[in-house]
C-alpha positions, 0 to 999 in steps of 0.5 A, spaced: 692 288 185 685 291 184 681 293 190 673 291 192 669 294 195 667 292 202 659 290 202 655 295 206 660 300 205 665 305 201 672 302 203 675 299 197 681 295 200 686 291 198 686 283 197 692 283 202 692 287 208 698 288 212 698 285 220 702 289 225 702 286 231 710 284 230 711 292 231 714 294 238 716 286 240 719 281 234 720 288 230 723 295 232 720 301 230 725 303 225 724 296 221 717 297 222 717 303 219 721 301 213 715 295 212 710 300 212 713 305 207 715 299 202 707 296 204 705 302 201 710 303 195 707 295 193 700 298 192 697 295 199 692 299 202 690 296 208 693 295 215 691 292 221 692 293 229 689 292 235 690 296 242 693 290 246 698 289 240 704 288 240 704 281 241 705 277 246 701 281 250 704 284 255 703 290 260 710 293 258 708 293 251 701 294 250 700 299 245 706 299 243 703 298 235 699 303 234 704 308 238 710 306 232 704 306 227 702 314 229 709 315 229 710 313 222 704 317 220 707 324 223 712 323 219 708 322 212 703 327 211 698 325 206 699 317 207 694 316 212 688 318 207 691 313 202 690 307 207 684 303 209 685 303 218 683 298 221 684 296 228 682 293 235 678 294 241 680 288 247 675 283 248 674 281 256 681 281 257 681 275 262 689 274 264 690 281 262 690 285 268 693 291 265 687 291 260 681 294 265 684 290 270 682 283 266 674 285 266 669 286 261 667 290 255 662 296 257 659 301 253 664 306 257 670 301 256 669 301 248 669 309 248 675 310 252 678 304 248 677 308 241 679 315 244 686 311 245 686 309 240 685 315 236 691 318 240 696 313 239 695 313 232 695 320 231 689 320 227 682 322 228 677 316 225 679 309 225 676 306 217 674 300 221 673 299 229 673 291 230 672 287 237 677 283 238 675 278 241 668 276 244 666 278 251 662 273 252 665 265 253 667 262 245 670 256 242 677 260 240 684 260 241 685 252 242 679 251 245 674 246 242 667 247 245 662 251 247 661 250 255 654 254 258 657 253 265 664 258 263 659 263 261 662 269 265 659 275 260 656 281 263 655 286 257 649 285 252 651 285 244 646 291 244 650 294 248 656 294 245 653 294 238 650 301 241 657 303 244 660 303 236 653 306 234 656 312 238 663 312 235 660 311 228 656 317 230 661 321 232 664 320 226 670 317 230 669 311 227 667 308 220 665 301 220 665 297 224 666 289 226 668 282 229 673 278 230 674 270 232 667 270 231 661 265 231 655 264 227 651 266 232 655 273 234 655 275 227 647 273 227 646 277 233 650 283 232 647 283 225 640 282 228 640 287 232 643 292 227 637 291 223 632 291 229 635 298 232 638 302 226 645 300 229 651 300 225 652 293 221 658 289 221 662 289 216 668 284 216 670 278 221 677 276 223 678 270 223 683 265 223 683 261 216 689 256 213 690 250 210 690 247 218 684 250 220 678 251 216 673 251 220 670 258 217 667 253 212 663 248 217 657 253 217 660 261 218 662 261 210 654 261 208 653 265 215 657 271 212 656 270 205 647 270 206 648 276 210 653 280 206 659 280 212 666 279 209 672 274 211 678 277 213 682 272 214 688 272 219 694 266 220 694 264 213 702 261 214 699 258 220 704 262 225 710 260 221 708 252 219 705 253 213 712 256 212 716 249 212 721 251 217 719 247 222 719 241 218 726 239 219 727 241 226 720 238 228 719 242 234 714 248 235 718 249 242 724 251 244 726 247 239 724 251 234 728 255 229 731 262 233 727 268 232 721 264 230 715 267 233 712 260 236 719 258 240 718 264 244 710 265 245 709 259 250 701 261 251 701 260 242 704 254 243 699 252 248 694 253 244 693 251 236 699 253 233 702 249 238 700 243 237 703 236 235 698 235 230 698 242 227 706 241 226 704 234 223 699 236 218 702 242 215 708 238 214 704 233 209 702 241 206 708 243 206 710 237 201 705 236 197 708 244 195 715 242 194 711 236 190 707 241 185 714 246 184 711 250 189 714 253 196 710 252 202 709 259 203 706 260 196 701 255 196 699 257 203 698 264 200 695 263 194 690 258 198 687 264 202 688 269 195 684 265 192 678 262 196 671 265 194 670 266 202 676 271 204 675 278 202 683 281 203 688 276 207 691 279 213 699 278 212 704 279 219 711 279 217 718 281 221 722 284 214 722 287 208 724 281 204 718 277 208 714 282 205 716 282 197 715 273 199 708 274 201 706 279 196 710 275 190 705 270 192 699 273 189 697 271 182 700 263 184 693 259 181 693 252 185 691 247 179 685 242 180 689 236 182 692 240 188 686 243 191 682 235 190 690 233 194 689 239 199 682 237 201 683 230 201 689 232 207 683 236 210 678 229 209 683 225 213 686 231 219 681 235 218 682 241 223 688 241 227 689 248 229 683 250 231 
């Protein structure tokens, strides 16, 4: 894999990135360790974290990523000048009360945020300082609509952006960005930038797979007209573009032992979860098998090779799940089947959104 430069930046990453927030819950620290070393011995050089992982979110273990991640990299000298680090301060943390009480997302909470980070990490600059989801109400993480009277944001984009200005500025951060963003936030953030000399947002984390395209219904061009890159997470859909839900049928209890999505009741409330999703990602799954194609590697190869993702953020519990994922790259996906996977979407649309 060769790297590409990040618009409006000097960071070069990979166009697969390694996700973590199985580190500390599904994976211990010894085979989280064993799945860095072999990510860095694949050629990956980006790696992203957040300060609330791992997942599910839970006092006991809040943290407990970027703490393993520091650990690992004690115990490396020189392999933190090698990689590109990204993780994530909390949005308003609404039903996390262990997270500044569940509260919003001020000025002095983004400092002391990245000052823990910087800790656990065992590092003295983050490459890339993303908000992990926005203060303000959002369509996300199952729900559909923008709703005013839900409205509960209490700090102001400036503030925020002028809060990330100060690390970037300290030298404590490099570039910063969003995640589980709209049109508008990206706009905004991007505005203000321009208007106030702040620092511009480089990157979006979104979640983007075959059951939930909807970065294409308006942020592609947003993003694309603005300079600002797609990093695309849930590529496997929280497993279902895997196949192995397929023959059990249930993304609940039912579902396969140790997979994510049978223990996480809150994901299965949201869009992973729901029938509909489980639904479209068998119709996927086949039309993968019927190309000579395991599911997982159409999935990926969707996401490696859209226009609009910059690098695709991969989550694994294993080593051999890591080799599976990165094998998928260089899989071309003929005409015929992305004419067949657009007509699916024509007719399902998005049903994990």
């Amino acid at each position: 894999m060769k790297t590409l430069q990040l618009p409006h930046t000097d960071l070069h990453v990979t166009p697969i990135c390694l996700g973590t927030m199985t580190f500390g819950e599904q994976v211990n620290e010894a085979d989280s360790h064993a799945i860095l070393d072999h990510s860095l011995a694949r050629g990956v050089n980006f790696i992203d974290t957040a300060e609330m992982y791992s997942v599910p979110a839970k006092a006991e273990t809040f943290g407990a990523t970027e703490t393993i991640m520091g650990r690992w990299f004690a115990k490396h000298p020189g392999a933190r000048e090698k990689l590109v680090l990204a993780t994530k301060v909390a949005g308003a943390a609404r039903g996390m009360p262990w997270v500044r009480e569940g509260k919003g997302l001020t000025a002095q909470d983004i400092a002391a945020s990245c000052e823990d980070s910087l800790r656990r990490l065992q590092t003295d600059v983050i490459d890339l300082y993303q908000i992990h989801w926005p203060e303000r109400h959002v369509p996300a993480f199952g729900n559909m609509y923008y709703d005013p009277a839900k409205e509960t944001s209490t700090t102001s984009l400036h503030e925020q952006l002028e809060a990330l200005g100060k690390l970037v500025k300290a030298g404590k951060v490099r570039y910063i960005g969003l995640s589980n963003e709209t049109p508008y936030g990206v706009h905004e953030f991007v505005r203000l930038a321009e208007q106030h000399g702040l620092p511009r947002v480089a990157t979006v984390q979104n979640a983007y797979c075959l059951i939930n395209r909807t970065w294409e219904n308006g942020l592609d061009e947003t993003c694309h007209r603005l300079g600002v890159s797609l990093l695309a997470y849930s590529p496997l859909a929280f497993g279902l573009l895997t196949g192995k839900y397929d023959a059990s049928g249930h993304t609940g209890p039912g579902a396969p032992v140790g997979a994510r999505i049978a223990t996480y009741e809150s994901v299965r409330k949201q869009r992973w979860g729901r029938e509909e999703a489980l639904m479209a990602s068998r119709r996927y799954n086949q039309l993968a098998r019927d190309h000579g194609m395991t599911p997982t590697q159409m999935a990926l190869a969707f996401c490696y090779t859209k226009w609009q993702v910059a690098s695709t953020i991969i989550g694994v519990t294993s080593v051999a799940q890591l080799d599976e994922d990165l094998n998928a790259w260089g899989t071309t996906l003929s005409p015929e089947v992305l004419a067949q996977i657009d007509a699916i979407r024509w007719e399902i649309r998005d049903p994990a959104i």
